[in-house]
DOLUM-46498 format. One line per field, with one value per residue: residue number from 0; residue in one letter; chain; x, y, z of N, C-alpha, C in turn. Coordinates in steps of 0.2 Angstrom, whole numbers, plus 2048, in hexadecimal, padded with zeros to 3 digits. Layout:
num: c(NUM / ...)
residuo: c(A / ...)
cadena: c(A / ...)
n_x: c(X / ...)
n_y: c(Y / ...)
n_z: c(Z / ...)
ca_x: c(X / ...)
ca_y: c(Y / ...)
ca_z: c(Z / ...)
c_x: c(X / ...)
c_y: c(Y / ...)
c_z: c(Z / ...)
END
This chain:
num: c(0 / 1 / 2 / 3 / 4 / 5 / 6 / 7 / 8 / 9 / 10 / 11 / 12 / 13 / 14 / 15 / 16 / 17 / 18 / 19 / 20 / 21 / 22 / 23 / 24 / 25 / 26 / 27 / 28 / 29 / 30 / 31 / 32 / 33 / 34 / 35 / 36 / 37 / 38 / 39 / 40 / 41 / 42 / 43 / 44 / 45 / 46 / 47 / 48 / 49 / 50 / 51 / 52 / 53 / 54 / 55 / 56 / 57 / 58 / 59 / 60 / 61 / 62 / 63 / 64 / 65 / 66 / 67 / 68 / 69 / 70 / 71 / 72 / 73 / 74 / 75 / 76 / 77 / 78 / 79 / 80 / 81 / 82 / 83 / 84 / 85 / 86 / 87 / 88 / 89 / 90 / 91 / 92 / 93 / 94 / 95 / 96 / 97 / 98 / 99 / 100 / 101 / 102 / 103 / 104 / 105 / 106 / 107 / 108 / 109 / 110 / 111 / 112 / 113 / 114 / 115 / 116 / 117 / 118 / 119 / 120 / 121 / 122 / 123 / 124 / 125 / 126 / 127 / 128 / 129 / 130 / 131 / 132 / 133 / 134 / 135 / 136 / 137 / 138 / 139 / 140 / 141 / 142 / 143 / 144 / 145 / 146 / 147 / 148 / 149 / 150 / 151 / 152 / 153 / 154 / 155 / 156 / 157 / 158 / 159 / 160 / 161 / 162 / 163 / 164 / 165 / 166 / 167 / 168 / 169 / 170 / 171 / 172 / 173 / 174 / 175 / 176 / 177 / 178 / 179 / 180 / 181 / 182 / 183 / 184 / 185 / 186 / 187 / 188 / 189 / 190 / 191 / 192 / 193 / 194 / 195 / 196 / 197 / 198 / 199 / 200 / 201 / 202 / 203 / 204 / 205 / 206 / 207 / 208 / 209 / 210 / 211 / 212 / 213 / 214 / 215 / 216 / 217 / 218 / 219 / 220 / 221 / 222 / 223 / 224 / 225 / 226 / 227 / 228 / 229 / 230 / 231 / 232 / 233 / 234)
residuo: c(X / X / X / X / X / X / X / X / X / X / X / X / X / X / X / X / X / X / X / X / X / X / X / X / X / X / X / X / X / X / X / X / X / X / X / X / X / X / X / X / X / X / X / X / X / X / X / X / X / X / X / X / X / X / X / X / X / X / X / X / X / X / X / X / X / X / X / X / X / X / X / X / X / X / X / X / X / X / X / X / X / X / X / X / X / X / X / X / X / X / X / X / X / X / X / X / X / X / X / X / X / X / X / X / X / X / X / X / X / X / X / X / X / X / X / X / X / X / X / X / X / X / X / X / X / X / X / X / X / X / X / X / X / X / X / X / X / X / X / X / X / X / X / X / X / X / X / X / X / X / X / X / X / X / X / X / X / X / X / X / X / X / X / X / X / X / X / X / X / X / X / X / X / X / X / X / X / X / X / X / X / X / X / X / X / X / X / X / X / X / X / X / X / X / X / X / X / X / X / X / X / X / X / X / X / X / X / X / X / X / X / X / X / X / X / X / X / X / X / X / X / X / X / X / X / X / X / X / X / X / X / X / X / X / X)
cadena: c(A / A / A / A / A / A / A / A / A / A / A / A / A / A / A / A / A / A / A / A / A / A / A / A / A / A / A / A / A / A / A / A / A / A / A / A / A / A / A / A / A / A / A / A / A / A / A / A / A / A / A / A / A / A / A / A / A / A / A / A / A / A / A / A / A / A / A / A / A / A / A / A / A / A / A / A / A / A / A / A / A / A / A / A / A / A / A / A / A / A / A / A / A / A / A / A / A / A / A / A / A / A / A / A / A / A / A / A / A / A / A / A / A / A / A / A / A / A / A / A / A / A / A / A / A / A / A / A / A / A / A / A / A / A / A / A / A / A / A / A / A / A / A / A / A / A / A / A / A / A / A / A / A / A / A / A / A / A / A / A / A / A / A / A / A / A / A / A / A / A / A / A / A / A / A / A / A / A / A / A / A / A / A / A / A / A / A / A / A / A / A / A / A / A / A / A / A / A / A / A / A / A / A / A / A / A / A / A / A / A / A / A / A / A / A / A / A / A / A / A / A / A / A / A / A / A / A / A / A / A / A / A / A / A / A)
n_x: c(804 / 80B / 80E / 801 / 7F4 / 7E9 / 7DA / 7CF / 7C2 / 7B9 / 7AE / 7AD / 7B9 / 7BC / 7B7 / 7BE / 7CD / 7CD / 7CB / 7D6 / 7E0 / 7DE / 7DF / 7EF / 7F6 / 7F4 / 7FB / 7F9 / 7FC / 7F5 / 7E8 / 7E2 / 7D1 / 7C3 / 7B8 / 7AD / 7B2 / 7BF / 7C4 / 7C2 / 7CB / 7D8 / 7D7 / 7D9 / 7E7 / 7ED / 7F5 / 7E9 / 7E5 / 7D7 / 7C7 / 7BF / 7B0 / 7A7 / 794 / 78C / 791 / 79A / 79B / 79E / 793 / 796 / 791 / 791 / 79D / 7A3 / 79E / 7A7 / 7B2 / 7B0 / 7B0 / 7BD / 7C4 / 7C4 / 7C5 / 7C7 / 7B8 / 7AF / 7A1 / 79D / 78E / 77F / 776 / 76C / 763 / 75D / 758 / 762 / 76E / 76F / 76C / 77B / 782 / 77F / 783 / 78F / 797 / 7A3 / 7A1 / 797 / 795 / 78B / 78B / 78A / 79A / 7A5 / 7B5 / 7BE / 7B5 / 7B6 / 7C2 / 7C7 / 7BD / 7C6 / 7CF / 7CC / 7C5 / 7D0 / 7D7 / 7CF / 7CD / 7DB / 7DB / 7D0 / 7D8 / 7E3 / 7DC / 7D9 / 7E3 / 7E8 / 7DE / 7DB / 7D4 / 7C7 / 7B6 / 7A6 / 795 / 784 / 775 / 771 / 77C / 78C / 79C / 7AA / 7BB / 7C6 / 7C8 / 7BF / 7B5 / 7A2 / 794 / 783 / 779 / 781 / 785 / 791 / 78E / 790 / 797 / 79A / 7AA / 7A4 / 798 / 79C / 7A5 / 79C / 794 / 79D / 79F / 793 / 793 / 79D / 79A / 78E / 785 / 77F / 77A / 77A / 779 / 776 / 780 / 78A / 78E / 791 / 79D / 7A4 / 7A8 / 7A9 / 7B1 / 7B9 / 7B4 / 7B1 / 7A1 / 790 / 786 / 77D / 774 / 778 / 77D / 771 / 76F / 778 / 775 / 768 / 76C / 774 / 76D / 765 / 769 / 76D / 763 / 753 / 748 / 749 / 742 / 73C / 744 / 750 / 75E / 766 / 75D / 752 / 754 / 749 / 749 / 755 / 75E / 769 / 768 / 773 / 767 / 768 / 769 / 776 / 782)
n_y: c(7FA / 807 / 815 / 81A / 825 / 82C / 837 / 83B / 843 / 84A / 84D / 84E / 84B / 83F / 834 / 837 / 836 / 82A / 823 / 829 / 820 / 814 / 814 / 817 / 80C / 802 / 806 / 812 / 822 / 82F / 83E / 84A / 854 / 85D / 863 / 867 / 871 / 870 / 864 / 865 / 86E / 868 / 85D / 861 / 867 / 85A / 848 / 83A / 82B / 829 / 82E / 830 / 835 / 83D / 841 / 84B / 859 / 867 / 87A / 876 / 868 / 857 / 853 / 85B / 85F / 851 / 854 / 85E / 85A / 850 / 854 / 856 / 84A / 837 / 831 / 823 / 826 / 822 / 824 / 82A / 82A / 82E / 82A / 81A / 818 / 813 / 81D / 827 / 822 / 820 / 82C / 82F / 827 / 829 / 836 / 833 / 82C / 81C / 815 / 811 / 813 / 80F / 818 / 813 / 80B / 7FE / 7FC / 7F6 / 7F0 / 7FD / 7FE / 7F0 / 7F6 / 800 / 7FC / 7F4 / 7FB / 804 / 7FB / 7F7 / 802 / 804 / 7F9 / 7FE / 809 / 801 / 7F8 / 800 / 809 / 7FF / 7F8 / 7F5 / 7FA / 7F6 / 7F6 / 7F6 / 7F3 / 7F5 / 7F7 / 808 / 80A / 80E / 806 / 80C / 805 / 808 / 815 / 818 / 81C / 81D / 81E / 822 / 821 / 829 / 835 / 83B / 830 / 832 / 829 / 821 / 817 / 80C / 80A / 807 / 7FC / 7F4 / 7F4 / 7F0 / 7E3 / 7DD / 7DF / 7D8 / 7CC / 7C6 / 7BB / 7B9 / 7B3 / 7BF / 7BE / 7C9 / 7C6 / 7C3 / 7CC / 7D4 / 7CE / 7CE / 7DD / 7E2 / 7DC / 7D4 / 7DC / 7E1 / 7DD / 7DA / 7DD / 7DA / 7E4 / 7F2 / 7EF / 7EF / 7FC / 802 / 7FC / 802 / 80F / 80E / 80B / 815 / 81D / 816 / 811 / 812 / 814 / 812 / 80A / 801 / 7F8 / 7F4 / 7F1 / 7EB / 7E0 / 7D9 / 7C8 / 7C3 / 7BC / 7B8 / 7C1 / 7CA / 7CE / 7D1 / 7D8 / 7DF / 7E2 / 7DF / 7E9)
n_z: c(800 / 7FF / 7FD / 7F8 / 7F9 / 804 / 808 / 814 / 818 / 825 / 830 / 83E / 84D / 854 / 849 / 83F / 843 / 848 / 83C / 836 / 83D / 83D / 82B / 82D / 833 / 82A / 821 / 816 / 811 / 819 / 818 / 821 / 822 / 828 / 824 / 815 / 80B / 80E / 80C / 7FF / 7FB / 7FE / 7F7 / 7EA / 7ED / 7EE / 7E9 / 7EA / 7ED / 7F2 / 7F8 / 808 / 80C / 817 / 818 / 81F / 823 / 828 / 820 / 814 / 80E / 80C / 7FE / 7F6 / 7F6 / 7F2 / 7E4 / 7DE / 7E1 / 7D5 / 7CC / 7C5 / 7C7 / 7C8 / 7D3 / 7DF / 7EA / 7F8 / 804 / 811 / 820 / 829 / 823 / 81F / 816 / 806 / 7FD / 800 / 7FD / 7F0 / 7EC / 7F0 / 7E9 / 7DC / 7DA / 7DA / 7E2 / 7E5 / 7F0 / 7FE / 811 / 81F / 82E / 83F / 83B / 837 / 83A / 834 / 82A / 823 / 81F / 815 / 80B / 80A / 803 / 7FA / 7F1 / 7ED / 7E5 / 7DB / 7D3 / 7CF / 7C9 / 7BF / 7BA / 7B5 / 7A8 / 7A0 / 79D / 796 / 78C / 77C / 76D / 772 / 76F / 776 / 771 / 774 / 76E / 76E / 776 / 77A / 781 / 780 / 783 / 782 / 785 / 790 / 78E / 78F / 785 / 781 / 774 / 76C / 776 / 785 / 793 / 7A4 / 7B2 / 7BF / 7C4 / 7C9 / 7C5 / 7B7 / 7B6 / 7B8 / 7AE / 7A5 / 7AA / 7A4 / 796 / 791 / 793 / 78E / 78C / 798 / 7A9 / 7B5 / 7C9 / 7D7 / 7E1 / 7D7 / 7D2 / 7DB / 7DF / 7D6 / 7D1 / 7DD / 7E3 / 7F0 / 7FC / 80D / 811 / 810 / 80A / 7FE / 7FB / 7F2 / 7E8 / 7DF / 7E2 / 7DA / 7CC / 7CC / 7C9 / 7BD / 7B6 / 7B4 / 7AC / 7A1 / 799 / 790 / 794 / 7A6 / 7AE / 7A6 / 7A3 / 792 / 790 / 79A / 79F / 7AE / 7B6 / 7BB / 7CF / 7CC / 7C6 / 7BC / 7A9 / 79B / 78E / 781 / 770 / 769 / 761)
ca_x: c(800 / 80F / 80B / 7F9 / 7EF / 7E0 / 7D6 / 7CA / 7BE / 7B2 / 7AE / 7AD / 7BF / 7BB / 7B8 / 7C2 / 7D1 / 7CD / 7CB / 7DC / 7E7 / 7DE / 7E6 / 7F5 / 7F5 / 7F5 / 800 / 7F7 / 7FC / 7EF / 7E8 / 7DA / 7CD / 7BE / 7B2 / 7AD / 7B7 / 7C5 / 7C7 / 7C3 / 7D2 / 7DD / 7D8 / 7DC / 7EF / 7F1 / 7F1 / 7E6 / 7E1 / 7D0 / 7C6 / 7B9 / 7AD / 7A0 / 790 / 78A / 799 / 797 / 79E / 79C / 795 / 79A / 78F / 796 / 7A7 / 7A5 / 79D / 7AB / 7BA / 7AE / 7AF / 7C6 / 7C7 / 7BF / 7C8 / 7C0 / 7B3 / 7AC / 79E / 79A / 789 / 77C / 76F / 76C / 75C / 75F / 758 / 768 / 773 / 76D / 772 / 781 / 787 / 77E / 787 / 797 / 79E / 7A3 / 79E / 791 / 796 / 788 / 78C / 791 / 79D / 7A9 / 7BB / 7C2 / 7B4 / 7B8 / 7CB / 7C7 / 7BA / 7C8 / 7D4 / 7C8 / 7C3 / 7D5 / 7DA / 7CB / 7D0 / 7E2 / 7DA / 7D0 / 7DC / 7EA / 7D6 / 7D8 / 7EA / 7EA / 7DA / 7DD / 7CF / 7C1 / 7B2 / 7A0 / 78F / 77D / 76F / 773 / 780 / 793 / 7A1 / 7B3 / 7C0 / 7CE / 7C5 / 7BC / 7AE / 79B / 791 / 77E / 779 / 787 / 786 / 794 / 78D / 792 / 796 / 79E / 7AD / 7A1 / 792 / 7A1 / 7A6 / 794 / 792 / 7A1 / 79D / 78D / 795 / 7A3 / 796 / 786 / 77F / 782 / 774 / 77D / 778 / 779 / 786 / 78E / 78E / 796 / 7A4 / 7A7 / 7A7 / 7AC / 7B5 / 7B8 / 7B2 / 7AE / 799 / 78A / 781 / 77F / 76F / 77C / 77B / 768 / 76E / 77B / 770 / 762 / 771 / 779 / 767 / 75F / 76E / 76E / 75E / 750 / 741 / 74C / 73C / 73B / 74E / 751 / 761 / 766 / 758 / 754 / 751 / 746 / 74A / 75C / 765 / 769 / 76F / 772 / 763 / 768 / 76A / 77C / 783)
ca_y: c(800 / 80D / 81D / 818 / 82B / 82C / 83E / 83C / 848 / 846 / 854 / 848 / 849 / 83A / 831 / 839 / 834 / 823 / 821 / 827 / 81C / 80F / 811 / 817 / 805 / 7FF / 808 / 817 / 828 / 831 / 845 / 84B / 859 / 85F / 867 / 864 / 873 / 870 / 85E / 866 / 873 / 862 / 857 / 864 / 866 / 853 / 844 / 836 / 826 / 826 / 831 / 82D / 83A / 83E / 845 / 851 / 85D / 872 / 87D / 874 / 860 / 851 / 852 / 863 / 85D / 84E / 856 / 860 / 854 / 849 / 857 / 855 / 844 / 831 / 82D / 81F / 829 / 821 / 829 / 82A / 82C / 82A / 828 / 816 / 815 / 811 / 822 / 82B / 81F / 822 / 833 / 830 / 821 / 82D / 83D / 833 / 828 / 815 / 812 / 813 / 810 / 813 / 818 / 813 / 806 / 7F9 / 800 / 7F0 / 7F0 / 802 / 7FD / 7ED / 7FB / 806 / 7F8 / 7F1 / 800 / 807 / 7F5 / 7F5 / 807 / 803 / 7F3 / 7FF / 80A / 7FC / 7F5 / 808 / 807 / 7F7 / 7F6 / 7F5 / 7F9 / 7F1 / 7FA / 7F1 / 7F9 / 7F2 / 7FA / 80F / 80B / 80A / 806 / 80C / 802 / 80C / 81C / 816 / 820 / 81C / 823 / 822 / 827 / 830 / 838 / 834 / 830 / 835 / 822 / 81E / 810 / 803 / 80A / 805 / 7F5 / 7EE / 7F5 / 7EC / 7DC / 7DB / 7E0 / 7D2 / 7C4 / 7C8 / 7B8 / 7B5 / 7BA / 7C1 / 7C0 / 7CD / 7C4 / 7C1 / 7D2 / 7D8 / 7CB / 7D2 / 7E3 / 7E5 / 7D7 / 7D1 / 7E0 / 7DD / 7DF / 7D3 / 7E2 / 7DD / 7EA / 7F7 / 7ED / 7F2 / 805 / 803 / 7FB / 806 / 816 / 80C / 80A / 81D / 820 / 814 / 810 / 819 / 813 / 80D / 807 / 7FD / 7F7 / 7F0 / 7F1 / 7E8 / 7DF / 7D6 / 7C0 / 7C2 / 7B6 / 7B6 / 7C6 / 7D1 / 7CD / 7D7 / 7D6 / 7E5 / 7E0 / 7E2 / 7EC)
ca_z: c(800 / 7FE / 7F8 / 7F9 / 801 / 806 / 80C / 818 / 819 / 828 / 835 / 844 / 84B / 853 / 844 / 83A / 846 / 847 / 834 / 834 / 83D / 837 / 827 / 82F / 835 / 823 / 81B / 812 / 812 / 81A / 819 / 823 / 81F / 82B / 821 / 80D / 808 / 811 / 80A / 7F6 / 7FA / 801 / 7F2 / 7E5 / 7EC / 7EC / 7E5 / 7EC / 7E9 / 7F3 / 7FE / 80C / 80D / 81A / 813 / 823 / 824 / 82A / 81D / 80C / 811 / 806 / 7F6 / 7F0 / 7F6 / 7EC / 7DC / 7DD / 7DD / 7D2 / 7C4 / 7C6 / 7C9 / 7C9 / 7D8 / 7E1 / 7EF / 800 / 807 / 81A / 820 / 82E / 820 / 81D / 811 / 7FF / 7F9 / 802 / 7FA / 7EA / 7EA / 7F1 / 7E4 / 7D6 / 7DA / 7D6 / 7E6 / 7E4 / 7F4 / 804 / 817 / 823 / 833 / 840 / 837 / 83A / 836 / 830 / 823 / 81D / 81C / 811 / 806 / 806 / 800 / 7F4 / 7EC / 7E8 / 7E4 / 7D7 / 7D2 / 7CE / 7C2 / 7B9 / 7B5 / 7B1 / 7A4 / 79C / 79A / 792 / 788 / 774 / 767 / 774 / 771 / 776 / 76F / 775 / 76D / 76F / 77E / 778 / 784 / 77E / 78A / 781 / 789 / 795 / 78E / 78D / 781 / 77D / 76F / 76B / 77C / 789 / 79B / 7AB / 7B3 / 7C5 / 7C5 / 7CC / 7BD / 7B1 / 7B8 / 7B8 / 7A7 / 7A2 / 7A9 / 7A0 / 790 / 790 / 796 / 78B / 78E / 79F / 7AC / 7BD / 7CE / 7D8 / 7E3 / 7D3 / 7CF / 7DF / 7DF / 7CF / 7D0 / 7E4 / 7E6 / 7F9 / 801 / 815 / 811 / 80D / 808 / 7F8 / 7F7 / 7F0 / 7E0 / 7DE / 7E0 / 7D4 / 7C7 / 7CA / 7C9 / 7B9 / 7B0 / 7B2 / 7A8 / 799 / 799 / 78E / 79A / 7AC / 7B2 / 7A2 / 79F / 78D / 78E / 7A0 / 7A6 / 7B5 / 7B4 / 7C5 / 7D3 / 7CC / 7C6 / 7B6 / 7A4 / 794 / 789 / 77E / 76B / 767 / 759)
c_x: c(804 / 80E / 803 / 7F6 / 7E8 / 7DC / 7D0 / 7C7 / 7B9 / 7B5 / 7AE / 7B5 / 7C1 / 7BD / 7BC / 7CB / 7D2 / 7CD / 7D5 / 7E1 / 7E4 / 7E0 / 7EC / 7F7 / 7F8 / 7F9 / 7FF / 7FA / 7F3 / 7EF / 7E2 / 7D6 / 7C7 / 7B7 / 7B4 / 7B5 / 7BC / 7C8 / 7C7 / 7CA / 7D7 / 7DE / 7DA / 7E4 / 7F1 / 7EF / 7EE / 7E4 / 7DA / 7D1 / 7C1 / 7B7 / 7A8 / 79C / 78C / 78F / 796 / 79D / 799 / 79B / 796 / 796 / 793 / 79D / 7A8 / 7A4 / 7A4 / 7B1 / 7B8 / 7B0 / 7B9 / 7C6 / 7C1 / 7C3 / 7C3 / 7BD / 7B0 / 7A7 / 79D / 793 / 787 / 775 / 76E / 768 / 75F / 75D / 75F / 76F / 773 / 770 / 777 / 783 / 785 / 782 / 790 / 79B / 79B / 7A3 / 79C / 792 / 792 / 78C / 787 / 793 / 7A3 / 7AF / 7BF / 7BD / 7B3 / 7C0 / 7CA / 7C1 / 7BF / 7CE / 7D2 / 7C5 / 7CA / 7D7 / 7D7 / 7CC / 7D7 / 7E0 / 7D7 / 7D4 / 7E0 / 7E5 / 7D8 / 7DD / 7EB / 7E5 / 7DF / 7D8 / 7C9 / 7B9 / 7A9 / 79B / 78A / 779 / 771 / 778 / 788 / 797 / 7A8 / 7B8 / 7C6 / 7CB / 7C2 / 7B6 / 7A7 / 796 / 789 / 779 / 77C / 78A / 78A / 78F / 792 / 791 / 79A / 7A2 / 7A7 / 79E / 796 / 7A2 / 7A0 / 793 / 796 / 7A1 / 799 / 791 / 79B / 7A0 / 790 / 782 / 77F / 77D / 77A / 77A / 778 / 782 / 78A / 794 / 793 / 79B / 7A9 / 7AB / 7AB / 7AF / 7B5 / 7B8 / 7AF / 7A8 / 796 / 785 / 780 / 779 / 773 / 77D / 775 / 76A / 770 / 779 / 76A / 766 / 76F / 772 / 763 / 767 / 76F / 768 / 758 / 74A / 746 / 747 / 73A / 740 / 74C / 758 / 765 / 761 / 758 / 750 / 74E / 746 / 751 / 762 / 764 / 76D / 76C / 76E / 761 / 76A / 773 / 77F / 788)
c_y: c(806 / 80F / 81F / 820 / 82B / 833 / 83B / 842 / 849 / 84D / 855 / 846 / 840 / 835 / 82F / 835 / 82C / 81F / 820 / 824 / 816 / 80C / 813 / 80F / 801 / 7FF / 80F / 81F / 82E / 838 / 845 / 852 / 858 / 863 / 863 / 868 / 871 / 868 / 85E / 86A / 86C / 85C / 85A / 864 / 860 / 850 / 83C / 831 / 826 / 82D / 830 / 836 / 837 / 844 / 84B / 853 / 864 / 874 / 87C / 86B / 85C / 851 / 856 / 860 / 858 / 851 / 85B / 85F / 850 / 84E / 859 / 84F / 83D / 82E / 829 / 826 / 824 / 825 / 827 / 82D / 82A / 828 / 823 / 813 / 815 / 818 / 828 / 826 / 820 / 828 / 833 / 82D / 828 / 833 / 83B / 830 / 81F / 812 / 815 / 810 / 814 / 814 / 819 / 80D / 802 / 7F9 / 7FC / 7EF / 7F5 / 802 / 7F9 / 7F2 / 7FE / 801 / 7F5 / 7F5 / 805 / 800 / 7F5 / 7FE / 806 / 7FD / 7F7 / 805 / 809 / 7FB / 7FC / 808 / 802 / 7F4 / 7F6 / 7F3 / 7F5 / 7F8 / 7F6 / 7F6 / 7F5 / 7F8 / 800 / 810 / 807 / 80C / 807 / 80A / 805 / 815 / 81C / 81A / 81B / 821 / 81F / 827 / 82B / 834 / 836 / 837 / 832 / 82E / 822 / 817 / 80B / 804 / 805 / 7FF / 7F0 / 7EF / 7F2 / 7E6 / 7DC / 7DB / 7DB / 7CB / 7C6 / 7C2 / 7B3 / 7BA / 7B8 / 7C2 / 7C5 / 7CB / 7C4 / 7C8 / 7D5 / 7D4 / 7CE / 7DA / 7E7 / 7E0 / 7D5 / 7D6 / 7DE / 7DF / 7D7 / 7D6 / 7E3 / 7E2 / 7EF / 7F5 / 7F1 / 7F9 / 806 / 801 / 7FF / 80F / 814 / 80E / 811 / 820 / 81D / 812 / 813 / 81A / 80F / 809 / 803 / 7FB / 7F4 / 7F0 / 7E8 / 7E5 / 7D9 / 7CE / 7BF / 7BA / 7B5 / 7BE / 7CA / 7CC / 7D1 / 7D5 / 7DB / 7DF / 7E2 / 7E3 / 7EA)
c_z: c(800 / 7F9 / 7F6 / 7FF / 7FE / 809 / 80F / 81C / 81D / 82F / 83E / 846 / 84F / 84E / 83E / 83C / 845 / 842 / 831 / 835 / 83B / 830 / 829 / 82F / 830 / 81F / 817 / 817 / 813 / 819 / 81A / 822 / 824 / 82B / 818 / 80B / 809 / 80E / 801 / 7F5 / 7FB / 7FB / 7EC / 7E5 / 7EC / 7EB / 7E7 / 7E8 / 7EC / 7F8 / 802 / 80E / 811 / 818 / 819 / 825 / 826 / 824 / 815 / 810 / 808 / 801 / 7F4 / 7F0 / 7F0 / 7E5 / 7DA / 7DC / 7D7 / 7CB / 7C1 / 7C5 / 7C7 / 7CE / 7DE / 7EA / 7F4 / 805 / 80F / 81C / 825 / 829 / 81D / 817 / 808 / 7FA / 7FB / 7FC / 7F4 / 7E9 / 7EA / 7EC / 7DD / 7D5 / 7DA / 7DC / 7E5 / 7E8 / 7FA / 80A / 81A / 829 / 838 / 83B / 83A / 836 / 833 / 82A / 820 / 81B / 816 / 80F / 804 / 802 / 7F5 / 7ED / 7E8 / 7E4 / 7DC / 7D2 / 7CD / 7C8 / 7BF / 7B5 / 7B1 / 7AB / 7A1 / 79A / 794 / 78B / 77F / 76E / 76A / 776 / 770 / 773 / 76F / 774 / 76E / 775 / 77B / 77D / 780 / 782 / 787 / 784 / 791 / 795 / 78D / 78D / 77F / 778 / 76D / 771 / 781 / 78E / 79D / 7B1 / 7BA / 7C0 / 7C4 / 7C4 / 7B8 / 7B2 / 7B7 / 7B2 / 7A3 / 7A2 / 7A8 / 798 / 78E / 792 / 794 / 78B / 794 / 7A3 / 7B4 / 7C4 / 7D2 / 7DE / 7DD / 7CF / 7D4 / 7DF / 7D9 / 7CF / 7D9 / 7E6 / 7EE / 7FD / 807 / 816 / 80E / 80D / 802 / 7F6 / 7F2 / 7E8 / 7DD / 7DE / 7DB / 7CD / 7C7 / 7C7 / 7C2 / 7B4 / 7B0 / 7AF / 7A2 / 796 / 795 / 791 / 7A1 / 7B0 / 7AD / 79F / 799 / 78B / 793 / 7A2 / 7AA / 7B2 / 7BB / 7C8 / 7D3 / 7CC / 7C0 / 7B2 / 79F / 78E / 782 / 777 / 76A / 761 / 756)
END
């Protein structure tokens, strides 16, 4: 994990504290921030692999902060929160983080999130490095893996990591139906959760994005009782 930083941006010094010697502990190079601003001023002068944000802050709290590192960066994001229901977490994954920890939480399973998440970070840049002329295209929805762009209709999206990754593996496994376990082993690999509901956010995020009815997928849809496969026509 050398050279591995991390900002933590959480306004609870408490929290914030205990977050950091946790990665101390690890290895990670840590920087802490107390407020939104104060952690947008901190991530503009350096350069991070990941940040854990909390979303009730004084000043500027965590959405603005992340929209506003989201609109520099795609470094992987961690949100923090006491709001556990699925319509909080929606916003939060939608406005652009790769992941959701309620609080309180269990600091051994936001270590292995934050491991899992630069780890999975670090493999898609090496997949974007490395591509060569792979470009998928289902019905109005083209993936370029030399860009890492997705475009419908001509239009690019505005996609999270994860989005990509599950939109990847659909598009590499067209006649293969996914469970959702299958999906998060996939996609989040051995993160310390068995919360795969987080799948369900990110498939309902992924599909009011590529979808032209998402309450009527014909691109993704669902094989009820089991999971999701790609029923898109391919070009």
């Amino acid at each position: 994990m050398e050279n591995l930083k991390v900002l933590i941006v959480e306004d609870d010094d408490n929290i914030n504290n205990m977050i950091k010697e946790a990665l101390l502990r690890e290895g990670y190079e840590v920087q802490q921030a107390f407020n939104g601003f104060e952690g947008v001023e901190k991530f503009a002068k350096g350069n991070y692999d990941m940040v854990i944000l909390d979303i009730m802050m004084p000043v500027m709290d965590g959405i603005e902060a992340m929209g506003r590192i989201r609109e520099k960066s795609k470094v992987p994001i961690i949100i923090l929160s006491a709001k556990g229901e699925d319509s909080d977490k929606v916003i939060g994954l939608g406005m652009g983080a790769d992941d959701y920890i309620v609080k309180p939480f269990s600091v051994v399973e936001l270590i292995a999130r934050v491991k899992s998440n630069i780890r999975r970070s670090i493999y898609y840049n090496e997949s974007k490095a490395n591509a060569q002329n792979k470009v998928y295209k289902y019905g109005d929805v083209e993936f370029d893996l030399n860009s890492y762009i997705v475009r419908k209709g001509g239009e690019e999206l505005t996609l999270t990591a994860k989005e990509m990754k599950i939109l990847q593996l659909f598009f590499e496994n067209p006649n293969k139906v996914f469970t959702k376990v299958n999906i998060y082993d996939s996609v989040w690999g051995d993160e310390f959760t068995s919360d795969y509901n987080t799948v369900t956010v990110h498939m309902r995020r992924l599909r009011s994005k590529i979808e032209d009815d998402p309450n009527n997928p014909s691109l993704i849809e669902t094989v009820w009782g089991i999971g999701y496969r790609l029923a898109g026509n391919k070009a």
